[in-house]
Structure formats: C-alpha cells, structure tokens
C-alpha positions in Angstrom: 31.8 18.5 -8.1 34.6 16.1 -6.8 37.8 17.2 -5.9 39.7 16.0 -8.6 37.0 17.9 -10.8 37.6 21.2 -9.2 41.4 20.6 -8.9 41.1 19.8 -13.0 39.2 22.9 -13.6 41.5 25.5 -11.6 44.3 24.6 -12.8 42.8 24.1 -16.7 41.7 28.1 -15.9 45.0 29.4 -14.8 47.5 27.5 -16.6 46.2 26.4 -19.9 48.3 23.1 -19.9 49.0 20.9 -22.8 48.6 18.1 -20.9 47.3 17.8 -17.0 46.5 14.5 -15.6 45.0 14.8 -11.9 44.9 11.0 -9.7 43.0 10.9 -6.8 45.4 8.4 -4.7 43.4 8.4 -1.6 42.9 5.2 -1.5 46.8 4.5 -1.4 46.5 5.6 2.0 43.6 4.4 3.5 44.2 3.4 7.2 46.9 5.9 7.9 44.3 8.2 9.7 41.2 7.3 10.9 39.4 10.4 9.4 40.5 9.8 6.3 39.0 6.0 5.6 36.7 5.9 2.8 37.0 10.1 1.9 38.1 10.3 -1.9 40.3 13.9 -2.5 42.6 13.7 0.0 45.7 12.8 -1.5 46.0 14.1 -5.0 48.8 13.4 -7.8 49.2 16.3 -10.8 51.0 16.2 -13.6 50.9 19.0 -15.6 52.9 20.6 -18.9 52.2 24.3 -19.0 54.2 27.4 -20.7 53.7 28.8 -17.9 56.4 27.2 -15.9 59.1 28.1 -18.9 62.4 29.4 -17.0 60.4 28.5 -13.4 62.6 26.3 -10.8 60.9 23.1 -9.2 60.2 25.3 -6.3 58.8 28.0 -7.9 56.3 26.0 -10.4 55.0 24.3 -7.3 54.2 27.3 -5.5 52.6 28.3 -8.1 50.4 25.4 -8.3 49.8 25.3 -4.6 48.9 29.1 -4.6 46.0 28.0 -7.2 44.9 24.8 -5.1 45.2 27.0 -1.9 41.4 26.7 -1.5 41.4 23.0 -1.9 44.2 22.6 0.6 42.2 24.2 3.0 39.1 22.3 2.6 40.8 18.5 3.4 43.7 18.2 0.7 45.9 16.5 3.1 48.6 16.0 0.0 49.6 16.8 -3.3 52.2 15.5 -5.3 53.2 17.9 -8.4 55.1 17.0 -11.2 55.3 19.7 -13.2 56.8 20.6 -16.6 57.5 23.0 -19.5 56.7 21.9 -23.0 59.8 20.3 -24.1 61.4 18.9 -21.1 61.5 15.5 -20.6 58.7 14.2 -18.2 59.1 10.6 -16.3 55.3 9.8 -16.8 
C-alpha cells in the first residue's frame, strides 16, 4: 500500500470526511535532499472537509490530523500540508 493509500485510509477511518483529497507532491521537491530523489510519500498535500473539525481552530484541526498521521510521519513523511475544513466554510480549492 502507498503512502498516499494509507494516509487516505486513516484519515477516511477517523474522520469520515465529505470530501478528502490527498496529493503526493514529492516530486515538487526532488533535488532538495539527496535521500529523497526518486521516493514518492514524502511530501504530502490533504485537503479534507470533516464535521469533525466544527468549532476546532486551525491549530487544533491540524493536530488532530497529525496525531492520526503520526505513524506515517515517523516512517519518512518529511511534510504535510493540511487544509482543513468544516462543512460549510468556504475552502480555496
């Protein structure tokens, strides 16, 4: 399973979003570390629209989202960009 499957699926399980969109950007950044080049699942983008994050800051709905990926993190995400939203509020995506 790739990253961006496993990312899908735990965040699918623990948030039920109405809409989640997960883009592997890895290849954006190839050449900024040796270690890196040709490695898909290191730089991930998710955007996500759950009720979970009703009445949740910024900061608190992207804890929450890194608390779920923690175990990704730790196995070579090197970053994640999270835009994340109630149903309802406006997204830029």
């Amino acid at each position: 399973m790739t990253a961006k499957a496993r990312i899908e699926a735990s965040l699918t399980h623990a948030l039920q979003p109405e809409r989640l969109d997960v883009i592997d950007e890895s290849r954006q950044h190839a050449g900024h570390k040796p270690e890196f080049a040709g490695q898909d699942g290191t730089h991930m983008r998710v955007r996500i629209v759950s009720k979970a994050f009703e009445g949740k800051s910024r900061i608190e709905r992207h804890r929450i989202i890194n608390d779920i990926l923690k175990p990704e993190l730790q196995a070579g995400l090197h970053a994640l960009a999270v835009e994340a939203s109630a149903p309802g509020e406006p997204t830029r995506w």
